[in-house]
N, C-alpha and C positions, 0 to 999 in steps of 0.2 A: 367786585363787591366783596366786602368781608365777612367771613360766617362769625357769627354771631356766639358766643359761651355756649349759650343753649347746644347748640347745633354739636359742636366741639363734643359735647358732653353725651348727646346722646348719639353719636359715635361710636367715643369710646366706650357707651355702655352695649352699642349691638357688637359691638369687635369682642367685647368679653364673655355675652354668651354666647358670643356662635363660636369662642375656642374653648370653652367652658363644655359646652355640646357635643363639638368634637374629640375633647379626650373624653366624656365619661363614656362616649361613644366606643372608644377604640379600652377604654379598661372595660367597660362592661362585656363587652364582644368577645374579649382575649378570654376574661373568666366562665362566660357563657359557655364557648371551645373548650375552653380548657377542662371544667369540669362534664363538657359532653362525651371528650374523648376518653376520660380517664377509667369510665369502669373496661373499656376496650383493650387499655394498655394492661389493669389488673389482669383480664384474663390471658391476654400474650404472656406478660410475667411468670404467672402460674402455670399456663402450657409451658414454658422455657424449660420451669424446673424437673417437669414429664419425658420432654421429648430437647432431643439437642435439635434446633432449627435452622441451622445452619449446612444441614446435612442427610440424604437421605431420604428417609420418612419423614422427616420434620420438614425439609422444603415442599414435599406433596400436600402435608397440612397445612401447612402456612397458605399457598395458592389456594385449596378449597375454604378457608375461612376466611379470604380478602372482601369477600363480599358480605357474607355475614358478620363479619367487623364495621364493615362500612353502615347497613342495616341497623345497627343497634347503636353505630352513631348519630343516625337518622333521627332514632327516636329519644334516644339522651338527646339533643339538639332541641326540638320540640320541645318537652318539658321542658326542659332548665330556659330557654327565652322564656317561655311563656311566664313563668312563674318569676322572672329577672323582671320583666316587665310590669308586673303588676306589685314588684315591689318596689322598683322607681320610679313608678306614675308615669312610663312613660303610654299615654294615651292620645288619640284623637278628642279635640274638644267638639261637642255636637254641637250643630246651630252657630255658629262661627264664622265672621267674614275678619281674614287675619293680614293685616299690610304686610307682604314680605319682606321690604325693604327697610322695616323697623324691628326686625328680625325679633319681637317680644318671646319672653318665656311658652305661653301656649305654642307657638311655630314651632320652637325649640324643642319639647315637648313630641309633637307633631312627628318630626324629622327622627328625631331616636325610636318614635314607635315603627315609622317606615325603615330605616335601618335592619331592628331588630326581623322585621316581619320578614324584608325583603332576601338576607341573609338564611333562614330558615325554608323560605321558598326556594332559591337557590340547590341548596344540598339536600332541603327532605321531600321538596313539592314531587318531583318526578317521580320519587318511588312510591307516595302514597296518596297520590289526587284522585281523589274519587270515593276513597274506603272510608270505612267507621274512621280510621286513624286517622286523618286529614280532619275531618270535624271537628273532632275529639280535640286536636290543636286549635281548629278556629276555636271553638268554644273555650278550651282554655285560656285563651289570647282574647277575650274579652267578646267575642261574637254571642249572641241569645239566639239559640236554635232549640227549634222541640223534638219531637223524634221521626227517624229514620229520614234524613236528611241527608241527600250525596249534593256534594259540591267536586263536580268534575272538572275545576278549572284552576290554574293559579293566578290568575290574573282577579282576583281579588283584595284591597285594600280596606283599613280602617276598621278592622274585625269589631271593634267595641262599636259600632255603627251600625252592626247588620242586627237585623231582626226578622226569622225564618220560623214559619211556622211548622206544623206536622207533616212530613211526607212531601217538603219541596225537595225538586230536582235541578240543580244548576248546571247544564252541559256544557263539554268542553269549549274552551277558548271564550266564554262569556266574560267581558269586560263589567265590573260591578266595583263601584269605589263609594266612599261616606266622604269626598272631597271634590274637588272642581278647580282650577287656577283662570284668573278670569282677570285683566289692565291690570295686573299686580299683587292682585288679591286671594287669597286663598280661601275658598269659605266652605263649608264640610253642613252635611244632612244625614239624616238616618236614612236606612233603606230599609223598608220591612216586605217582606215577600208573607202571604198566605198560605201555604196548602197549594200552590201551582208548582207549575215547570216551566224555567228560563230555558229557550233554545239554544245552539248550537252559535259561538260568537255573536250571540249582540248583548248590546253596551247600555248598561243602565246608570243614568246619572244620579247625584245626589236629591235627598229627599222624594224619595219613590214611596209612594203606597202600591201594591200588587193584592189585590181583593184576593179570597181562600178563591177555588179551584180554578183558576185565571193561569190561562196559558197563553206563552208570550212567546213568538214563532222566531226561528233561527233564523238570525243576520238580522234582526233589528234595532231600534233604537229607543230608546225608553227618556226621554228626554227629563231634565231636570224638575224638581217644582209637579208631579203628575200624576194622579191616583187613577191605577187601571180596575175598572167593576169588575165585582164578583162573578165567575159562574161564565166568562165570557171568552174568545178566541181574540189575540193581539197579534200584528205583523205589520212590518213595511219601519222606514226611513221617513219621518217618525211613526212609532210605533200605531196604528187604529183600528181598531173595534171589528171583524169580520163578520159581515151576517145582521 
């Protein structure tokens, strides 16, 4: 059977933005890097003209500032995505059920914000999961948090998606995403936490409500579509109500 113009057509329109995606992808990324690494290179520069490093005292300095190079690439990284992002639009659409296989601009969209995010977890997550700093990026990366809020995990996606009240605790290894893939589909929810504490690896699906002082017990399952009450103990595979 023969495909049809249409069909032809809209082909060639998902073949052009998904290589459309993937350069701005790889320029955006390069300049991201590029401008993260650079106040790092200024200061090697300026040590150069101090100290000869190739020799002596300057190889001993050089090995003790490898890691606080590294450090302050960490957090040039953070910044400069965060702030790249939000001025390419690259975001999670809320409330969204997306055909992958029609590859549309929101997907697209979608794909550069997980990029960006996933890259930044990569090189900065380990050194600052858990701290003020680590927030300080989700929130700049589009997450709504109120204060003093540890997110002890990297396994978090679609930061413009979360919604954290005062004094929640995310612990480590907690799976927490504002998306889902489901017969092809990709469809994304807000997640808003209260004033509780996530345990220790379990996995909340999109569109969660989590009531204020609502704790929700390590290794559970928070399933999709589900508003846990206020004031209450949660636990088990799926997650329910103790007591």
């Amino acid at each position: 059977m023969r495909e049809t113009p249409s069909r032809h057509r809209r082909q060639a329109a998902a073949i052009w933005r998904v290589g459309w995606t993937v350069l701005s992808i790889l320029v955006v990324e390069i300049i991201v890097c590029g401008l993260a690494v650079l106040p790092v290179l200024i200061a090697w520069k300026e040590l150069g003209t101090w100290i000869d490093l190739s020799r002596g005292l300057g190889l001993v300095v050089s090995s003790l500032l490898i890691v606080p190079s590294y450090v302050g690439f960490a957090l040039c990284l953070m910044a400069v995505s965060a702030v790249a992002t939000r001025i390419t639009g690259a975001r999670t659409t809320p409330n969204a059920e997306m055909r992958i296989a029609e590859m549309q601009w929101p997907l697209m969209r979608w794909v550069r914000y997980m990029v960006a995010s996933h890259i930044v977890r990569v090189f900065a997550g380990p050194l600052f999961r858990g701290s003020p700093v680590w927030t300080a990026y989700l929130r700049l990366n589009g997450a709504r948090f109120g204060r003093r809020v540890h997110v002890n995990t990297l396994f978090v996606s679609d930061h413009n998606l979360l919604e954290f009240g005062d004094d929640v605790v995310v612990g480590s290894d907690v799976h927490l995403s504002g998306h889902t893939v489901e017969a092809g589909m990709l469809k994304t929810g807000r997640v808003r936490l209260g004033h509780n504490v996530v345990g220790l690896g379990t996995v909340v699906e999109i569109d969660v409500v989590v009531g204020a002082d609502c704790q929700v017990g390590a290794l559970s399952f928070v399933p999709k579509h589900t508003a846990l009450d206020a004031d209450a103990v949660y636990a088990g595979v799926p997650a329910r109500r103790l007591g």
